[in-house]
N, C-alpha and C positions, 0 to 999 in steps of 0.2 A: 611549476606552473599548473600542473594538475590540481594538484591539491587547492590552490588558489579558485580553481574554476570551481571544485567539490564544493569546497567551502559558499563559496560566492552563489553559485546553482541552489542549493540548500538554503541560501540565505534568503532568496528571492521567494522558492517556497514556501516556507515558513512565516515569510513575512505579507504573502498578499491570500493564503489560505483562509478560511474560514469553516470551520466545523468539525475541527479533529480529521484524522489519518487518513483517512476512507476518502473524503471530499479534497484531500492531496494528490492520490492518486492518480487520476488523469492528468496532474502538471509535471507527477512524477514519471510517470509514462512518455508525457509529453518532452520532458525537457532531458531525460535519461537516452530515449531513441534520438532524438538531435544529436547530442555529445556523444556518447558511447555506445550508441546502436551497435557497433560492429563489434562489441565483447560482452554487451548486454543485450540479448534478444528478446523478444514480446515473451516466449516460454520461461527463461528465466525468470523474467520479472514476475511472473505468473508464481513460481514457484516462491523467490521472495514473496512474495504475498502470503502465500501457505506456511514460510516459514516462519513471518513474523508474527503471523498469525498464531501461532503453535507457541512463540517463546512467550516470556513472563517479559514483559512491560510496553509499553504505547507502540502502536501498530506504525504514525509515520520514525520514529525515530529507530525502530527496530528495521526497517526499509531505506532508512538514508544511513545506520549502520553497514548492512549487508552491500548497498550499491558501494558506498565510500570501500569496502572491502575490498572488492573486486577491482574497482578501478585503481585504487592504490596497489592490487596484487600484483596488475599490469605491470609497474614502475619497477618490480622485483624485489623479490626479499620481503620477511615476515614484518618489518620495522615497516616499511610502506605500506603493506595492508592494514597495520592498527594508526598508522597516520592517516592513510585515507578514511579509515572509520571515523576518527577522533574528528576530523576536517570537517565530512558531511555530516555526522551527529550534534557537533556544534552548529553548524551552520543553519539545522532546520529547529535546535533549541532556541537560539540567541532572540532570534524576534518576538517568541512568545514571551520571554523571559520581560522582554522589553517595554514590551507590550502593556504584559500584566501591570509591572509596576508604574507604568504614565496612570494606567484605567485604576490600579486601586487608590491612585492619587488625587484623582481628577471627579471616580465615578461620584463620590456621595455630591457632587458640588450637580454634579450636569445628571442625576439618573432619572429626576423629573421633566426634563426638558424634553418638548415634541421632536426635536431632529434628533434626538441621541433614542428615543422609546421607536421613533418612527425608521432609523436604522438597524434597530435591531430586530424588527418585526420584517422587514425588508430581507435581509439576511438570510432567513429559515426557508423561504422558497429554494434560492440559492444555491443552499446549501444540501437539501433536497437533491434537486440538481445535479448536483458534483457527484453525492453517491450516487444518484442513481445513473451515471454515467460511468463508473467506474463499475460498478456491477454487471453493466449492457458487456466492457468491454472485456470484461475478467471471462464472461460467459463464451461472449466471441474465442477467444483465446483458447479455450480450456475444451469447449464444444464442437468450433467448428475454425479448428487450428490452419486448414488448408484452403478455408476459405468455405462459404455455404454453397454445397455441392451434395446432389443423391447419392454420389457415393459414401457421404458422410456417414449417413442413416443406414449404410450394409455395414459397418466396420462393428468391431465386438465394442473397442473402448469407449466407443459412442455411450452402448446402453450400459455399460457399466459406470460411468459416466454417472448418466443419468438416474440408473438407479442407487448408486453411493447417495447422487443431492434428495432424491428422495427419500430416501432413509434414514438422513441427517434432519430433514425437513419433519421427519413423523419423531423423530427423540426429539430434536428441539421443542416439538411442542405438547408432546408427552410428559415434558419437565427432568430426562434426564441430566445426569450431571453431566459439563460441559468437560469435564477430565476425560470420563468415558468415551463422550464422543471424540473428542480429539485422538485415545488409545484406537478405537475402532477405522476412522478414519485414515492412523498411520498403518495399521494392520491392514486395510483394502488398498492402501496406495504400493506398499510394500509389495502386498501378492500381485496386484495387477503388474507392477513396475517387472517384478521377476518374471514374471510369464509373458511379457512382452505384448501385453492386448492393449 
């Protein structure tokens, strides 16, 4: 019955999202702390984030990978963890899949019409939106884990924290390669993680 919920949760994602991985986020958030809150915590998911982040291919199905994992791990045994993958990774492909092929059927008929040009300009606000909410909350998360407190602002991990995203902030737009930053990035998560800051 898990697997059924995996699947079906993913499915509903997938299917009412708009803009790629990032503008998923907050429904993944939202609908992972409902069902599985209590072996998926707000840090984890955080981390999924960073790890999907890091592997090679699309940010929401590398994230309904790793959930589908864990919550399949739940059920016991290595055959449950790659069925609950298999479950949530289908479940957050199948709609675009679906998707795609109505709109490559349909689009050349309807791409000059005012409701089909006027929904898709409608959309990009939107979508807007979604990231930038899933950004507010990844920050929350990651920044100020215990909640926004002055104690936040004495702790070490705080400003290491903060000066990792600054750092990351001056490569990115120095034009370094996005390899290195991800090596440098695993290199300051490592050291911090071992010294416990």
């Amino acid at each position: 019955m898990e697997f059924l919920e995996l699947f079906l949760t993913f499915f509903m994602i997938g299917a009412v999202t708009f803009g790629g991985g990032y503008a998923m986020l907050p429904m993944i958030q939202e609908q992972v702390g409902l069902r599985w809150g209590d072996i998926i915590t707000e840090e984890t998911l955080v981390n999924f984030v960073a790890v999907s982040e890091s592997t090679p291919g699309p940010f929401a199905i590398n994230m309904a990978t790793y959930v589908g994992s864990v919550v399949g791990g739940e059920q016991g045994g290595i055959l449950a963890t790659v069925f609950g993958s298999f479950c949530a990774t289908m479940g957050v492909v199948l709609p675009s899949f679906i998707i795609i092929l109505i709109v490559a059927k349909c689009y050349e008929k309807f791409k000059t019409n005012k409701v089909v040009k006027g929904c898709m300009t409608g959309l990009k606000p939107a979508v807007v939106g979604l990231i930038g909410g899933a950004i507010l909350s990844v920050v929350a998360t990651v920044f100020f884990p215990q909640g926004v407190a002055i104690s936040v602002f004495t702790t070490v991990s705080f400003y290491v924290s903060l000066a990792t995203f600054a750092l990351m902030t001056v490569l990115a737009f120095k034009k370094v390669h996005p390899i290195a930053i991800i090596g440098l990035s695993a290199v300051i998560g490592i050291v911090t993680g071992y010294l416990n800051l």
